[in-house]
N, C-alpha and C positions, 0 to 999 in steps of 0.2 A: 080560302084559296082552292084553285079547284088543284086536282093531284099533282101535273104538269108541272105546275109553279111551285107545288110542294117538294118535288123531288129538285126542281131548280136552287129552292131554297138552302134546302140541307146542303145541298152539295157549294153553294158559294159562303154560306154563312157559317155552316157548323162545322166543328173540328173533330175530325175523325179520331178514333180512339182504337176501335180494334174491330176482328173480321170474325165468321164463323163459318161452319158449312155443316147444313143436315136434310136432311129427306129431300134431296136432290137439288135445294135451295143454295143459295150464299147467304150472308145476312153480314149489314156494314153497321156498326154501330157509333154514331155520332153524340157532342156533347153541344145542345143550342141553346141560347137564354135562360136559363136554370136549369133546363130536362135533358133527359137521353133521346134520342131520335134511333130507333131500328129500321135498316130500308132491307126492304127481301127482293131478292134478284134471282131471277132464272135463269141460268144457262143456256136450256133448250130452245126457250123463247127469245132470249136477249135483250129481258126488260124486267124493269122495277115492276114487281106486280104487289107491295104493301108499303106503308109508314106508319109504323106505330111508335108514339112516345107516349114517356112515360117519366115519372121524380122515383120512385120506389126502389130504392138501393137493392133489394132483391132480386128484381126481375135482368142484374147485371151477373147473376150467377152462370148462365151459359156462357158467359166471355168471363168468367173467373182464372181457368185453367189457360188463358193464351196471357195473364199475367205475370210477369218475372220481375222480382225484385233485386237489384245488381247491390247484393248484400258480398 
């Protein structure tokens, strides 16, 4: 899929989980047919400029701290 359809994608089919923000970026973090979906969005520009997935329960440690458990 070229990018277009890829950011299309995420956005109809995957389910959003949580958000971030660093070195001037946002970053949305999506859950799609088994993997994570990261989409990086710039402010300044006012566009997806990455998608990166990934399976690696690690790579979920930057959205670790926006998790709350309603203990």
């Amino acid at each position: 899929m070229n990018f277009e359809r890829q950011c299309d994608y995420v956005s109809v089919f995957g389910d959003y989980l949580a958000h971030r923000s660093g070195g001037g970026l946002k970053f949305y973090l999506y859950f799609l047919d088994g993997f994570y979906v990261e989409v990086s969005y710039s402010p300044p520009h006012k566009r997806v400029i990455g998608i990166y997935a990934f399976e690696e329960l690690h790579e979920l440690d930057p959205y670790l701290e926006k998790i709350t458990l309603g203990i």
